[in-house]
PyMOL Python script that loads the backbone (N, CA, C, O; Angstrom):
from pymol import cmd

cmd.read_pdbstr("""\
ATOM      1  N   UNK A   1      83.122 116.945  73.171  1.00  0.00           N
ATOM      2  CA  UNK A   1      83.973 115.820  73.514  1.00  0.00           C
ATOM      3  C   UNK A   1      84.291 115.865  75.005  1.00  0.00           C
ATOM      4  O   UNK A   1      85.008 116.794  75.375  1.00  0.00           O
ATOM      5  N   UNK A   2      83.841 114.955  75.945  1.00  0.00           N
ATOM      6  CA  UNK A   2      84.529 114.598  77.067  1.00  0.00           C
ATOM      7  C   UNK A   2      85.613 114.653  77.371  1.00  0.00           C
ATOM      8  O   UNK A   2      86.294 113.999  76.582  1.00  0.00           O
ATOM      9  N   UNK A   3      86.527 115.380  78.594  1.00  0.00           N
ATOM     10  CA  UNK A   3      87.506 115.368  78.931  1.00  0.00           C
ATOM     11  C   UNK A   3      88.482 114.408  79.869  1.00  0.00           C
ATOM     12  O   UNK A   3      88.292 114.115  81.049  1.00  0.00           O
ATOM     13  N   UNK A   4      89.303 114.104  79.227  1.00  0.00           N
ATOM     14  CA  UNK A   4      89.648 112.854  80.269  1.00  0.00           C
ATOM     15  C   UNK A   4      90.132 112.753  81.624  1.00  0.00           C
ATOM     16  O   UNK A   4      91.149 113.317  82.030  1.00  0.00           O
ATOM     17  N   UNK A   5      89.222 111.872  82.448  1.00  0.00           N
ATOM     18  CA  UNK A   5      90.078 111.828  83.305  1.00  0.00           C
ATOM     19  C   UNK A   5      91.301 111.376  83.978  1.00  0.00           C
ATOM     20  O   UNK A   5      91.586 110.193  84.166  1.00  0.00           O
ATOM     21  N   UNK A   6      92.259 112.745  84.455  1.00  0.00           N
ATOM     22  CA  UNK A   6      93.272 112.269  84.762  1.00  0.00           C
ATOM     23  C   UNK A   6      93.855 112.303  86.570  1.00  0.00           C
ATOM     24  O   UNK A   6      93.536 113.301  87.216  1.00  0.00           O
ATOM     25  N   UNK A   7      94.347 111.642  86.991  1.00  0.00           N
ATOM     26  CA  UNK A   7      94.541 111.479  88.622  1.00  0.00           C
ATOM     27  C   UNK A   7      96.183 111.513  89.032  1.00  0.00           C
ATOM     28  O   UNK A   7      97.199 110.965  88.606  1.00  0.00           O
ATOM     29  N   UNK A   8      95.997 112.052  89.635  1.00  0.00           N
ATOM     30  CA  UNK A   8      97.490 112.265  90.378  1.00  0.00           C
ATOM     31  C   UNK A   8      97.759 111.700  91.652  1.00  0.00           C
ATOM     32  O   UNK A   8      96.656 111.936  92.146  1.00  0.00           O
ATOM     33  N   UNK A   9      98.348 111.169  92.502  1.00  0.00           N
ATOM     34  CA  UNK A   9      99.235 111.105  93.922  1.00  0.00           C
ATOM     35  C   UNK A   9     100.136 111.863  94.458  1.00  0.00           C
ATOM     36  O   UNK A   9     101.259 111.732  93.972  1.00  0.00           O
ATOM     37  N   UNK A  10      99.990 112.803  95.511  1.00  0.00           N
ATOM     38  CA  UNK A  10     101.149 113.331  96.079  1.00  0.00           C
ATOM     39  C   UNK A  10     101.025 113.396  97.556  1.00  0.00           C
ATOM     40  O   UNK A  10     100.021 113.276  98.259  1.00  0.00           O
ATOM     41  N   UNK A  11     102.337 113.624  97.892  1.00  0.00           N
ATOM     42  CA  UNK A  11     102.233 113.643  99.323  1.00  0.00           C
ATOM     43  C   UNK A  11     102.033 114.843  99.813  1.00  0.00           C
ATOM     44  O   UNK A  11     102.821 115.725  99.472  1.00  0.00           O
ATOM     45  N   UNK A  12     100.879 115.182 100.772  1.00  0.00           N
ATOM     46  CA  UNK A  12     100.573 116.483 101.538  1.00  0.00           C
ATOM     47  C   UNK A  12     100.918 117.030 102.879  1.00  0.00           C
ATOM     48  O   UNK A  12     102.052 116.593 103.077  1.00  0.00           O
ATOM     49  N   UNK A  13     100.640 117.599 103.699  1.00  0.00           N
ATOM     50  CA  UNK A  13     101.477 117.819 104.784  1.00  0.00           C
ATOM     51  C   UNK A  13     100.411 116.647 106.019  1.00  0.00           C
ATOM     52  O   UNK A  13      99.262 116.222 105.901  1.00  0.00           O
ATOM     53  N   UNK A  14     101.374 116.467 107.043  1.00  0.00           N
ATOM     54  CA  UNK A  14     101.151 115.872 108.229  1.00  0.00           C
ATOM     55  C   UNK A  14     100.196 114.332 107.656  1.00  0.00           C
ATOM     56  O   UNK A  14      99.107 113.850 107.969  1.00  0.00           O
ATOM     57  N   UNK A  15     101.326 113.937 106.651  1.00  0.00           N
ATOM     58  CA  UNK A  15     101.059 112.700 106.582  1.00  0.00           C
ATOM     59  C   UNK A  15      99.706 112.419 105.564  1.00  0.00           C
ATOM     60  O   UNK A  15      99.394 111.290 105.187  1.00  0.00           O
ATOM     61  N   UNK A  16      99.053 113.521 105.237  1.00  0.00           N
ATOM     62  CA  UNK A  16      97.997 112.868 104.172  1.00  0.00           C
ATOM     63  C   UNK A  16      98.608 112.597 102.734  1.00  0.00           C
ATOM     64  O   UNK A  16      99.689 113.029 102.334  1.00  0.00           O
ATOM     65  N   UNK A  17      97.826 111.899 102.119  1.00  0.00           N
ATOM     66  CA  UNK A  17      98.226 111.730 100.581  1.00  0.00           C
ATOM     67  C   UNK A  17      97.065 112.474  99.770  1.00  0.00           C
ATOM     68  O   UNK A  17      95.881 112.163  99.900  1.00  0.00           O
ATOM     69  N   UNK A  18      97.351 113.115  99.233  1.00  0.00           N
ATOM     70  CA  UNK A  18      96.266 114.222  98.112  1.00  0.00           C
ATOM     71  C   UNK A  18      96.085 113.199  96.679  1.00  0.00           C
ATOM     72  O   UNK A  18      97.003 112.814  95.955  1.00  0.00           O
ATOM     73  N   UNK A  19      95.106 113.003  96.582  1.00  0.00           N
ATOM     74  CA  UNK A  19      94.364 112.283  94.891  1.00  0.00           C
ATOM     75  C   UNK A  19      93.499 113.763  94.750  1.00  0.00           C
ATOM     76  O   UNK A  19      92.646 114.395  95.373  1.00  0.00           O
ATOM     77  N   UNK A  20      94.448 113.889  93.292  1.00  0.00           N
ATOM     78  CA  UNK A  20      94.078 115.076  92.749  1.00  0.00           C
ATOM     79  C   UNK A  20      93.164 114.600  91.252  1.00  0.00           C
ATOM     80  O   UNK A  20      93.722 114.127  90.262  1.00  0.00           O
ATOM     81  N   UNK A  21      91.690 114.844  91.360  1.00  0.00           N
ATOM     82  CA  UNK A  21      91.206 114.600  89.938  1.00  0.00           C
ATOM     83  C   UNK A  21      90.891 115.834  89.381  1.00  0.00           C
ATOM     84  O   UNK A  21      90.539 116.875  89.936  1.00  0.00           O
ATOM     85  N   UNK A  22      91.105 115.511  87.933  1.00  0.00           N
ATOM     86  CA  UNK A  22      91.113 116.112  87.094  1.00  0.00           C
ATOM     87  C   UNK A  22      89.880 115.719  85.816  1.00  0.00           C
ATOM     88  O   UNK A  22      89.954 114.534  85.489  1.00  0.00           O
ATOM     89  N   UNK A  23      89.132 116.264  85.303  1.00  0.00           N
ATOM     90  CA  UNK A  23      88.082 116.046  84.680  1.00  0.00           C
ATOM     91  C   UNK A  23      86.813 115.492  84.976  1.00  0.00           C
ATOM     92  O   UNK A  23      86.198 115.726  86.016  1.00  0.00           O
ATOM     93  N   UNK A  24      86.492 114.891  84.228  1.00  0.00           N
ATOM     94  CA  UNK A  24      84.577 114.380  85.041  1.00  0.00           C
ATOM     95  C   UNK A  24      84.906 112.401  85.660  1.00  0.00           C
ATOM     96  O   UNK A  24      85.681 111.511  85.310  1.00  0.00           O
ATOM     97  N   UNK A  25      83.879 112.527  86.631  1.00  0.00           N
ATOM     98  CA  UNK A  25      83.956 110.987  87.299  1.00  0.00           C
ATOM     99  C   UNK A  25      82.356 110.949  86.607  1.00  0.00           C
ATOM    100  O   UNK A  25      81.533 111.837  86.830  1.00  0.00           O
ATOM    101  N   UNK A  26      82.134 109.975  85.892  1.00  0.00           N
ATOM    102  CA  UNK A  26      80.603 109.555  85.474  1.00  0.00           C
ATOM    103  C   UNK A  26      80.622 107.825  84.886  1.00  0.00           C
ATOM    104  O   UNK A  26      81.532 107.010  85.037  1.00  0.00           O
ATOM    105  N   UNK A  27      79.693 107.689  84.399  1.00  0.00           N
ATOM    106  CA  UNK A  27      79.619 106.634  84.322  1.00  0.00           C
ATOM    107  C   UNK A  27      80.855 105.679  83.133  1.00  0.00           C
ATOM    108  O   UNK A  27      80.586 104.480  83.204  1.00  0.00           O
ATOM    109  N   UNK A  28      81.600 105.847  82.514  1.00  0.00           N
ATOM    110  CA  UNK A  28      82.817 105.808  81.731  1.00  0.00           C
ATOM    111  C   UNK A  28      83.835 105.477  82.677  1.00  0.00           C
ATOM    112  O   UNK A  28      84.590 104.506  82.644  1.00  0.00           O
ATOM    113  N   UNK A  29      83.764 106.511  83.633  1.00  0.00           N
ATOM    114  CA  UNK A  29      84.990 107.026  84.276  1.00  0.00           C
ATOM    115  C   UNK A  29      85.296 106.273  85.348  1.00  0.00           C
ATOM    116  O   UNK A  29      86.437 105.839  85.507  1.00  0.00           O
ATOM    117  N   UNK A  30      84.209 106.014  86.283  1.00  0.00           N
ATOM    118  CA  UNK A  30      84.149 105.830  87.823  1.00  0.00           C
ATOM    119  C   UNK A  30      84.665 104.703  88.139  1.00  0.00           C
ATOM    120  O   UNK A  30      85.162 104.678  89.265  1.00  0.00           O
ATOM    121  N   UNK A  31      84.748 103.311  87.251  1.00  0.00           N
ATOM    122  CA  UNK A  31      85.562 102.232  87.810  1.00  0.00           C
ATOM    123  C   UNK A  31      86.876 102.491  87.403  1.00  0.00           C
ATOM    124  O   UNK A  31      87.545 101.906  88.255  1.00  0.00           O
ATOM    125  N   UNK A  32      87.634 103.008  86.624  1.00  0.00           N
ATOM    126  CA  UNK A  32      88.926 104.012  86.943  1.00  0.00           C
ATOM    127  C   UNK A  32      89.112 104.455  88.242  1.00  0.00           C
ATOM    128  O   UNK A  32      89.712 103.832  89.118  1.00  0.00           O
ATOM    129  N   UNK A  33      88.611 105.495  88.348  1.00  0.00           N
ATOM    130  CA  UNK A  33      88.347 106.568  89.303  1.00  0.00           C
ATOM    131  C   UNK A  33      88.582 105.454  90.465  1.00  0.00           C
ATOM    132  O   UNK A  33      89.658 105.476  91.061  1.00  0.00           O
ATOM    133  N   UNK A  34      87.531 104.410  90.825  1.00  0.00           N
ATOM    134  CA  UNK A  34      87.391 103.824  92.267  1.00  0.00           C
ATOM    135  C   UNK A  34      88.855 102.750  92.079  1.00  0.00           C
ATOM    136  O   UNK A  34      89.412 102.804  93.175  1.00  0.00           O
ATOM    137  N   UNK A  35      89.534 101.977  91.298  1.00  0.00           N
ATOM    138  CA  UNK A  35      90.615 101.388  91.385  1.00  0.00           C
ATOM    139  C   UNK A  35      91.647 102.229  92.177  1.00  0.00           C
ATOM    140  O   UNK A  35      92.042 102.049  93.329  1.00  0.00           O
ATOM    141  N   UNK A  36      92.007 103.242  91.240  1.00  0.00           N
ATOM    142  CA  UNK A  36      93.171 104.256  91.683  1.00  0.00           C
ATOM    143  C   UNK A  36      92.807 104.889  92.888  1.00  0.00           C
ATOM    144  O   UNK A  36      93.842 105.212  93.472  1.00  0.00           O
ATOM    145  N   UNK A  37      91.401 105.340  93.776  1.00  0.00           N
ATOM    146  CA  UNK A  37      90.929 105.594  94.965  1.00  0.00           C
ATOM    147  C   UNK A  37      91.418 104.624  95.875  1.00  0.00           C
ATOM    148  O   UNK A  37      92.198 104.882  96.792  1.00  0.00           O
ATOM    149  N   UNK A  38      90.907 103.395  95.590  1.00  0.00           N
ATOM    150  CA  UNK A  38      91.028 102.016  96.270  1.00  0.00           C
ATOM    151  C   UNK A  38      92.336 101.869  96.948  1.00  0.00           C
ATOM    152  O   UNK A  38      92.581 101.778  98.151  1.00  0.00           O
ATOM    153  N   UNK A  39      93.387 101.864  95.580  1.00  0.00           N
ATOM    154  CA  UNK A  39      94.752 101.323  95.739  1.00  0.00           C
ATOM    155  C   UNK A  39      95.438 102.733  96.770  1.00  0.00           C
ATOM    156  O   UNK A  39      96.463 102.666  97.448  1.00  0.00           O
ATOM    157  N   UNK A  40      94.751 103.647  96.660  1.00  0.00           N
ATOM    158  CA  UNK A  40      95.701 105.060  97.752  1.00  0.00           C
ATOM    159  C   UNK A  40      94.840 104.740  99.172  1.00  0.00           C
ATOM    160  O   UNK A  40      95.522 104.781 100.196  1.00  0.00           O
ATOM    161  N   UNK A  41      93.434 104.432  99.324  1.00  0.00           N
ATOM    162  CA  UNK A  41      93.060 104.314 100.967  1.00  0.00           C
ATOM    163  C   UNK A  41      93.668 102.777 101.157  1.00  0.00           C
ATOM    164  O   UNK A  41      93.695 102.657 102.382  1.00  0.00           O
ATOM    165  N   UNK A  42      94.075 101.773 100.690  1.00  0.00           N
ATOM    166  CA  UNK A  42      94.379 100.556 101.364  1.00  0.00           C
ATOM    167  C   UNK A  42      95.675 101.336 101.228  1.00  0.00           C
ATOM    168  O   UNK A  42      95.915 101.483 102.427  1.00  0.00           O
ATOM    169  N   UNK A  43      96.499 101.831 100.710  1.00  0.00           N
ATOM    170  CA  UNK A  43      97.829 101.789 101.554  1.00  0.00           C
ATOM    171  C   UNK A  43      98.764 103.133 101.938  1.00  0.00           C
ATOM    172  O   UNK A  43      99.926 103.539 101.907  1.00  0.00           O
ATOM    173  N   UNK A  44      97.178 103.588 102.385  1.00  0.00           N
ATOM    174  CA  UNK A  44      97.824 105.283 103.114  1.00  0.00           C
ATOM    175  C   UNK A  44      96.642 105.440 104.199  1.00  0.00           C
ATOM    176  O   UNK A  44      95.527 104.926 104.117  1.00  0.00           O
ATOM    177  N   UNK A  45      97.087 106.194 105.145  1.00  0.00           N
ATOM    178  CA  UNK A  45      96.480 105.994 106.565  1.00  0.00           C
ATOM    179  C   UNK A  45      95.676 107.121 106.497  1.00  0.00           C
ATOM    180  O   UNK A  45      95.075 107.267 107.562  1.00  0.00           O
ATOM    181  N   UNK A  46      95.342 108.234 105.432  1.00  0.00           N
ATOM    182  CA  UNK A  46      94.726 109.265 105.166  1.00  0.00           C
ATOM    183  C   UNK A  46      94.897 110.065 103.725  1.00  0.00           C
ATOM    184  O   UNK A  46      95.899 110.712 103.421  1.00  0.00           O
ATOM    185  N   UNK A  47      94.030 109.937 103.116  1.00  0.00           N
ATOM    186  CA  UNK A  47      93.512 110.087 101.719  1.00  0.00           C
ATOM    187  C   UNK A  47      92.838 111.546 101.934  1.00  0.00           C
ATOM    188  O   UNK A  47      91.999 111.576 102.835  1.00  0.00           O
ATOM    189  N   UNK A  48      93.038 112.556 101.360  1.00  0.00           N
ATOM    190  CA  UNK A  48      91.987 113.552 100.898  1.00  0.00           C
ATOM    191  C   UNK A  48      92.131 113.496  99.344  1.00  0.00           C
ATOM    192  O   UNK A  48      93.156 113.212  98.723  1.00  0.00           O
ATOM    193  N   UNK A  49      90.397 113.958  98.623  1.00  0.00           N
ATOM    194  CA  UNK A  49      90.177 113.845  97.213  1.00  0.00           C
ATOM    195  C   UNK A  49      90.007 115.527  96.971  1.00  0.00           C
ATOM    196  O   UNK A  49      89.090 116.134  97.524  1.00  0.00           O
ATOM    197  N   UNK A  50      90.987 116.211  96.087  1.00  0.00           N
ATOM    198  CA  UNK A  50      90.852 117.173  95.872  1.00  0.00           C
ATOM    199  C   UNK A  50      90.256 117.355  94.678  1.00  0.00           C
ATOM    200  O   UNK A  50      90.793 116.950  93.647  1.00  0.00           O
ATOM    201  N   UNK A  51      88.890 118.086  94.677  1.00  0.00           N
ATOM    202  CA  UNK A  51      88.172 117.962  93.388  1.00  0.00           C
ATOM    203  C   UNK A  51      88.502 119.537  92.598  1.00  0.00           C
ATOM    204  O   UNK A  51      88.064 119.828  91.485  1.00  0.00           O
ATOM    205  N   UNK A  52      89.192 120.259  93.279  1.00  0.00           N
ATOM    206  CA  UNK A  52      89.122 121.787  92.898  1.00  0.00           C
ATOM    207  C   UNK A  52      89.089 121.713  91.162  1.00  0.00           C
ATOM    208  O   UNK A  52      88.507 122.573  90.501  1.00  0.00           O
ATOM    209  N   UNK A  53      89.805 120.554  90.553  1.00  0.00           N
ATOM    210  CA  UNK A  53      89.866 120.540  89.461  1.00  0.00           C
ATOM    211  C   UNK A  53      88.571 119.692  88.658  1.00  0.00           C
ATOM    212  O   UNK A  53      88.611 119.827  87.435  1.00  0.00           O
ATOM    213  N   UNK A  54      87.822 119.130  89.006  1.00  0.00           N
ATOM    214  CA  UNK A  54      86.966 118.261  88.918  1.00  0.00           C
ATOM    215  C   UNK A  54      85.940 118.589  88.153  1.00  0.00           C
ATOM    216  O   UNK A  54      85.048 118.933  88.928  1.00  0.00           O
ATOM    217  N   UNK A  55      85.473 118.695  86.764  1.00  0.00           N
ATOM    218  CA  UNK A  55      84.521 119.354  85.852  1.00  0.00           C
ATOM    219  C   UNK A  55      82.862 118.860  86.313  1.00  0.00           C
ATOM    220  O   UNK A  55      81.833 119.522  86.442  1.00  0.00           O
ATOM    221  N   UNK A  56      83.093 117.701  86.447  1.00  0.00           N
ATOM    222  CA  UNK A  56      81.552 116.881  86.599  1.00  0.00           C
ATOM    223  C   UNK A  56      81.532 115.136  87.307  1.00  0.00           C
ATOM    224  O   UNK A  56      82.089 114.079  87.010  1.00  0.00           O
ATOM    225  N   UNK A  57      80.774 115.487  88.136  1.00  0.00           N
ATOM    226  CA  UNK A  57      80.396 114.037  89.601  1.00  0.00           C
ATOM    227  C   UNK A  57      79.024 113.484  88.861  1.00  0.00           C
ATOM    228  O   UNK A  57      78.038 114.190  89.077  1.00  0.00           O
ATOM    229  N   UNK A  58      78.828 112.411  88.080  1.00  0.00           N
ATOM    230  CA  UNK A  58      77.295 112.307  88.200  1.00  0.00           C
ATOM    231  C   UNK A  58      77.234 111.259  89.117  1.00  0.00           C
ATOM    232  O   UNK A  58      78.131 111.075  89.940  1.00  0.00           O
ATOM    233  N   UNK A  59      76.071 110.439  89.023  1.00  0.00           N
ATOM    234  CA  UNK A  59      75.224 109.614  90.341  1.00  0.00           C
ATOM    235  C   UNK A  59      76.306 108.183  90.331  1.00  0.00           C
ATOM    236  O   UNK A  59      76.322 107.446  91.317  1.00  0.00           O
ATOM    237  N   UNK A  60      77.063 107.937  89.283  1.00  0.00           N
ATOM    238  CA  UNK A  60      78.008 106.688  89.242  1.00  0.00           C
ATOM    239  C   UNK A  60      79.213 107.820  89.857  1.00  0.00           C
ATOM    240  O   UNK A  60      79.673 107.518  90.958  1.00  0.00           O
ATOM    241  N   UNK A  61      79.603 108.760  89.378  1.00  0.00           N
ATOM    242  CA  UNK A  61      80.912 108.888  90.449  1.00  0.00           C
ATOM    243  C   UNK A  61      80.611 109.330  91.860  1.00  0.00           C
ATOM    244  O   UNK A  61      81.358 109.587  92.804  1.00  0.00           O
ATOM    245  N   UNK A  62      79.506 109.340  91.750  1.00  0.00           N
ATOM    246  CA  UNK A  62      78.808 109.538  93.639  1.00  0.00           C
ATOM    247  C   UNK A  62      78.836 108.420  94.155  1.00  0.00           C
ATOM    248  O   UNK A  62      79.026 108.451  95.371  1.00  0.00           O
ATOM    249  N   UNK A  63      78.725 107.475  93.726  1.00  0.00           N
ATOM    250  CA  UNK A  63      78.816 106.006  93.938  1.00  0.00           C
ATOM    251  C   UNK A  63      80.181 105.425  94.402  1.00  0.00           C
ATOM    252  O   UNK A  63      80.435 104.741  95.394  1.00  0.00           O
ATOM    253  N   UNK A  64      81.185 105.994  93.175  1.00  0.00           N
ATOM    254  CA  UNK A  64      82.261 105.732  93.366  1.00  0.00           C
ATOM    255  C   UNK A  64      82.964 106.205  95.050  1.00  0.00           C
ATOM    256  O   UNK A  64      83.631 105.616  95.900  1.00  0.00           O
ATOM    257  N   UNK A  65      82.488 107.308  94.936  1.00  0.00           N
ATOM    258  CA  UNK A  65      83.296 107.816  96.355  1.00  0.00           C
ATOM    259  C   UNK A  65      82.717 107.509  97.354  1.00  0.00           C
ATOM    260  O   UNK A  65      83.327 107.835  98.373  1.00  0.00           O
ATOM    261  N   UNK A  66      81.357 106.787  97.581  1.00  0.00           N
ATOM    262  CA  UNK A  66      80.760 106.510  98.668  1.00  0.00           C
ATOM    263  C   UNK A  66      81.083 105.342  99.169  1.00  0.00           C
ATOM    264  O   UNK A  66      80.921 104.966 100.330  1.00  0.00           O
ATOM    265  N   UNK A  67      81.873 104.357  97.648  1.00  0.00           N
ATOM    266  CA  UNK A  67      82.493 102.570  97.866  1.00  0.00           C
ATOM    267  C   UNK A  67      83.902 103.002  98.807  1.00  0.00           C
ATOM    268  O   UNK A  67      84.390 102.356  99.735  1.00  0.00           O
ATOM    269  N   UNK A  68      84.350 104.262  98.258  1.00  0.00           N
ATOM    270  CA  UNK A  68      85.592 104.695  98.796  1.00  0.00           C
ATOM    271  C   UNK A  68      85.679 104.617 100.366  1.00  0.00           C
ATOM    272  O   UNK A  68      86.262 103.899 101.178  1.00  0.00           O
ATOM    273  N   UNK A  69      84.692 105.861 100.418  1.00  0.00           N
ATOM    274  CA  UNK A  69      84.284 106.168 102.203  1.00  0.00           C
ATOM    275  C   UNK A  69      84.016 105.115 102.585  1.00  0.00           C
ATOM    276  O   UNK A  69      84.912 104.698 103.319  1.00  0.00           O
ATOM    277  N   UNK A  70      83.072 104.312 102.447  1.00  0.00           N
ATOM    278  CA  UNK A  70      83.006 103.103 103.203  1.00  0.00           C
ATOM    279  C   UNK A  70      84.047 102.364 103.565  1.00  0.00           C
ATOM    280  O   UNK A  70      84.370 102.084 104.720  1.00  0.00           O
ATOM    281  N   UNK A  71      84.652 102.000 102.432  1.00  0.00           N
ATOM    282  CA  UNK A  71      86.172 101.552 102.742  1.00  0.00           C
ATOM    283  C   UNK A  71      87.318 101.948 103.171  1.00  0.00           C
ATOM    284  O   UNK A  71      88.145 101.165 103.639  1.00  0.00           O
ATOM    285  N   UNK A  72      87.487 103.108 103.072  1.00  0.00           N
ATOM    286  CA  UNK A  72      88.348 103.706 104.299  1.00  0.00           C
ATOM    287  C   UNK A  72      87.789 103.796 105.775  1.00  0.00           C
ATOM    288  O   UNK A  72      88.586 103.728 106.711  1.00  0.00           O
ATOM    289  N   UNK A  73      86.342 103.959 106.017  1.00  0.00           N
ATOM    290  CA  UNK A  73      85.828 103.722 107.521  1.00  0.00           C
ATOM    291  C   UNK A  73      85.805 102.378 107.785  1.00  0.00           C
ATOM    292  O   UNK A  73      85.702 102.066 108.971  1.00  0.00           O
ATOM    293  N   UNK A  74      85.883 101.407 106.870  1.00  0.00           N
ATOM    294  CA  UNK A  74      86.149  99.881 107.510  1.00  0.00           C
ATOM    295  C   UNK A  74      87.321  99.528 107.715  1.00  0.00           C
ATOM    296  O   UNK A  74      87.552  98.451 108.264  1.00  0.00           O
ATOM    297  N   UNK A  75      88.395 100.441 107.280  1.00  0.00           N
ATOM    298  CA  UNK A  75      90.012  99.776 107.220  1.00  0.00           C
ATOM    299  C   UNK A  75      90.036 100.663 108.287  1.00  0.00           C
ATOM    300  O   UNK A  75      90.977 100.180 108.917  1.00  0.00           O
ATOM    301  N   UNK A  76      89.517 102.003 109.194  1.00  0.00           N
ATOM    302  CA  UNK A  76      90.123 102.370 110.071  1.00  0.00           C
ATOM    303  C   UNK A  76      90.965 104.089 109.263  1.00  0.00           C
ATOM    304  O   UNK A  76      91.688 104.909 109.828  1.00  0.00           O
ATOM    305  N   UNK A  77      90.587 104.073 108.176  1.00  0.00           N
ATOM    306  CA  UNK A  77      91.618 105.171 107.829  1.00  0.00           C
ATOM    307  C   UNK A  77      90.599 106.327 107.606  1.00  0.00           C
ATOM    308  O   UNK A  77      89.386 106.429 107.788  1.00  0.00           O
ATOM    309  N   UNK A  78      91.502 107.097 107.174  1.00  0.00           N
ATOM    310  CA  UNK A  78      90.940 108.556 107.099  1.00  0.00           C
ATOM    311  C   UNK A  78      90.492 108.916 106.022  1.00  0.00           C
ATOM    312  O   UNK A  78      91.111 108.212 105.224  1.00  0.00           O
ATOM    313  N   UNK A  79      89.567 109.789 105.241  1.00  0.00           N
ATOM    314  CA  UNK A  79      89.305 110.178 104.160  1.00  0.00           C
ATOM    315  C   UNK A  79      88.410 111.857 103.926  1.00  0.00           C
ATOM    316  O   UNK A  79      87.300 112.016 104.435  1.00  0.00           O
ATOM    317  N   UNK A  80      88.818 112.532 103.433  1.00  0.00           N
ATOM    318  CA  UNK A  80      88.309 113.387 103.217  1.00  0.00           C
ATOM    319  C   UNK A  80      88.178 114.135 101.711  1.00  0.00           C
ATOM    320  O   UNK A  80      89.075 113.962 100.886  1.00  0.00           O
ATOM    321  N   UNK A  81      87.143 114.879 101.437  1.00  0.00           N
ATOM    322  CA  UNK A  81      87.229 115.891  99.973  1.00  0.00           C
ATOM    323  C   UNK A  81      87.519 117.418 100.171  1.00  0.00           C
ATOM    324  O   UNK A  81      86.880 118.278 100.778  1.00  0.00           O
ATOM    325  N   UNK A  82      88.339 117.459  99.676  1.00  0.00           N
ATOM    326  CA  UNK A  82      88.556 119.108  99.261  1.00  0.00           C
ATOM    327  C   UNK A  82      87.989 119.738  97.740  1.00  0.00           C
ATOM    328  O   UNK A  82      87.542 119.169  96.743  1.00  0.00           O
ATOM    329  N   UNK A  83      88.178 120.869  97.995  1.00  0.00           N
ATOM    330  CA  UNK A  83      87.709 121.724  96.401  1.00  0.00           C
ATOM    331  C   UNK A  83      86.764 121.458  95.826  1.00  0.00           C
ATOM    332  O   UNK A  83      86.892 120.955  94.709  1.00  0.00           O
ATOM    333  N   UNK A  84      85.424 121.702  96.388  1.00  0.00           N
ATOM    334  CA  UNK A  84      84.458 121.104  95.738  1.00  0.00           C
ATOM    335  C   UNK A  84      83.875 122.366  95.329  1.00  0.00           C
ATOM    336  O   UNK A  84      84.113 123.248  96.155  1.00  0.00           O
ATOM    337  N   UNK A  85      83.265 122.711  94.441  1.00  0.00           N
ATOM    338  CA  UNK A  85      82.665 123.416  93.626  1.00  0.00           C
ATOM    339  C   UNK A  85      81.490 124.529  94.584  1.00  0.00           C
ATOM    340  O   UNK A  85      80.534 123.879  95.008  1.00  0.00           O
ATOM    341  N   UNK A  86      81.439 126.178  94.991  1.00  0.00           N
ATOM    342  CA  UNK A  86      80.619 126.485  95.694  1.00  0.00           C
ATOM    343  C   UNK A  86      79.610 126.591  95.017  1.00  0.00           C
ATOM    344  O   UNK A  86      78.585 126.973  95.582  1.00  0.00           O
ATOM    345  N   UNK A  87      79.593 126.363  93.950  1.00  0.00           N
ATOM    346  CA  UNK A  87      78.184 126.994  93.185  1.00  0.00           C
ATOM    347  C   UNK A  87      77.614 124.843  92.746  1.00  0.00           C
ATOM    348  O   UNK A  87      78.300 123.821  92.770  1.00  0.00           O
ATOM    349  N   UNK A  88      76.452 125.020  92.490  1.00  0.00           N
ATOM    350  CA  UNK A  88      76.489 124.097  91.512  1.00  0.00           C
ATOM    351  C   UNK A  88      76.142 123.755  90.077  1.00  0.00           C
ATOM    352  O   UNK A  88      75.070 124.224  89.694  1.00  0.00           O
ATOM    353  N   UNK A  89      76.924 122.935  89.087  1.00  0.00           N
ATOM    354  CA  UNK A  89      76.704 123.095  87.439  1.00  0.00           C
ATOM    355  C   UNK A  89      75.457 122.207  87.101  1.00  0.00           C
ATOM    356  O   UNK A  89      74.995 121.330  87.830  1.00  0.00           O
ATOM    357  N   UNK A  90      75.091 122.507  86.128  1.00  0.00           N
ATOM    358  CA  UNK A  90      74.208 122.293  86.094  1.00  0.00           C
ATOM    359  C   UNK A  90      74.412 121.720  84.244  1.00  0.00           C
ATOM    360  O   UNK A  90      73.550 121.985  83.406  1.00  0.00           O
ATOM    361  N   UNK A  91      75.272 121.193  84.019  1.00  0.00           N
ATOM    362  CA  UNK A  91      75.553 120.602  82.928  1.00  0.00           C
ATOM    363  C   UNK A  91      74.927 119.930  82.375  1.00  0.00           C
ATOM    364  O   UNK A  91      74.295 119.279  83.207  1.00  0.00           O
ATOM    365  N   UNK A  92      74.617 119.583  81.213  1.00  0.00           N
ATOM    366  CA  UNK A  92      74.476 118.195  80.755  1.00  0.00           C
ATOM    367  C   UNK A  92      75.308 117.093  80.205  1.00  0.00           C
ATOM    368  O   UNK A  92      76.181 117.421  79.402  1.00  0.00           O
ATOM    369  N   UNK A  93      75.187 115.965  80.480  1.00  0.00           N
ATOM    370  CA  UNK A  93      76.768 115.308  79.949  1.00  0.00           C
ATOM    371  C   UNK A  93      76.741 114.793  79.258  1.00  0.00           C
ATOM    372  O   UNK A  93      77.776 114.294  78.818  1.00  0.00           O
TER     373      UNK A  93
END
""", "prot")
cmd.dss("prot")
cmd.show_as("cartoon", "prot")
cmd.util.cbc("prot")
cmd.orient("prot")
């Protein structure tokens, strides 16, 4: 059974806002995922995505974060990922 994903907002130091995910971004997931992305880079001047918790990215939540980046480099804002996985899984989903 798939784990759900769940997303958080908090405020981080020197002004960033942390989106903390939790479980897999795939194809189910990712227009979730990119709304709640969306709505934190239009109205925060710097977004980091902390994936430390993040089980599984497939090629739709790669998608998702690339609509993201784009859109924070067209509004002018900031965006970055944290906690990304050093190894890589090799799951099936």
């Amino acid at each position: 059974m798939a784990k759900e994903l769940l997303q958080k907002e908090y405020a981080g130091p020197n002004g960033w806002t942390i989106w903390a995910v939790e479980g897999r971004i795939d194809t189910l997931t990712a227009e979730t995922a990119y709304a709640f992305g969306e709505e934190l880079v239009q109205k925060n001047a710097k977004t980091v995505l902390d994936m430390q918790e993040m089980d599984y990215l497939s090629s739709a939540g790669l998608r998702c974060l690339l609509r993201l980046f784009k859109l924070a480099k067209k509004e002018g804002k900031g965006a970055v990922l944290t906690g990304q996985s050093a190894e890589p899984g090799f799951e099936s989903p």
